[in-house]
N, C-alpha and C positions, 0 to 999 in steps of 0.2 A: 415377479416373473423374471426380470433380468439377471437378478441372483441366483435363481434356479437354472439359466440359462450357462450362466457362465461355469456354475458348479457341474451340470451337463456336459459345457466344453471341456472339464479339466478329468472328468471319467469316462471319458469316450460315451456317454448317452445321449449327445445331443441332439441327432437322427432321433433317438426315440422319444426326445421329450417334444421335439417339433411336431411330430404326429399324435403325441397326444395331447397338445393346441389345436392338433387342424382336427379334433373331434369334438372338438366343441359347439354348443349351439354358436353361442355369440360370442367374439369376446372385446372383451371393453378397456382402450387405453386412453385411460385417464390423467388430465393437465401433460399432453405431447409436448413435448420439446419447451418445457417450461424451464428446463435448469442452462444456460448456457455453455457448461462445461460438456454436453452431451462428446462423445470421443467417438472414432472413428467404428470403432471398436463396436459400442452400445448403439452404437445406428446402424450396422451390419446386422446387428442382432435383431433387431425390429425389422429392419426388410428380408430378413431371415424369416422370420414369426409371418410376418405379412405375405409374403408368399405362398407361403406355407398352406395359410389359412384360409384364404380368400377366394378360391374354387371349394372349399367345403362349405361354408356358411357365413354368417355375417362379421362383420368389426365396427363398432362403434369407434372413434377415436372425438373425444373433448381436448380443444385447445383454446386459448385465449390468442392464437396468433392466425391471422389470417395465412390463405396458402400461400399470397404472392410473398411472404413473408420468412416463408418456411429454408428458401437458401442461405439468408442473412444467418437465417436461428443455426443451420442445421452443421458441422463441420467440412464438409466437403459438397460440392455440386453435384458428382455423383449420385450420392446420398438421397440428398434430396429430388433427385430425378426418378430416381428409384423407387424412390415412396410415392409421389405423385402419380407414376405411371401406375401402381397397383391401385392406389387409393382415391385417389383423385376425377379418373376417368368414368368411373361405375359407381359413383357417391351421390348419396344424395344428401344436398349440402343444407345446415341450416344454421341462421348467422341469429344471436341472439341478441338484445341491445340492453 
């Protein structure tokens, strides 16, 4: 998905690839903020996506890092404020052991 997102930003399609994410039933992002080098960049992109999306239908998101965890992972506070406020507030959270 970030690949198509970014090839989107470089054709001017990006507006229409955003919406044909937010017509989705669900969508599912899978091991979040697992790579450290996440860039400012690729996190704009996800609260891009997650915007987008989240008055249309649902988002699963799987991570192995807890959310109080997610500023440390994510490169800027912003960032991470951003997604919490979409994601976070209207989630239903389940921790598995």
């Amino acid at each position: 998905m970030l690949e198509k997102l970014h090839t989107a930003k470089g054709t001017g399609t990006y507006l229409k690839y955003l919406k044909k994410i937010a017509k989705l039933k669900v969508l599912l992002i899978d091991d979040f903020i697992m790579q450290n080098s996440t860039s400012d960049e690729v996190a704009w992109l996800i609260v891009d996506v997650i915007e987008e999306k989240q008055q249309t239908g649902s988002i699963i998101v799987t991570t192995q890092y807890p959310v109080n965890l997610w500023h440390k992972k994510l490169p800027d506070s912003a960032i991470a404020d951003a997604l919490c406020d979409r994601l976070i507030h209207t989630a239903y959270k389940f921790q598995l052991k």
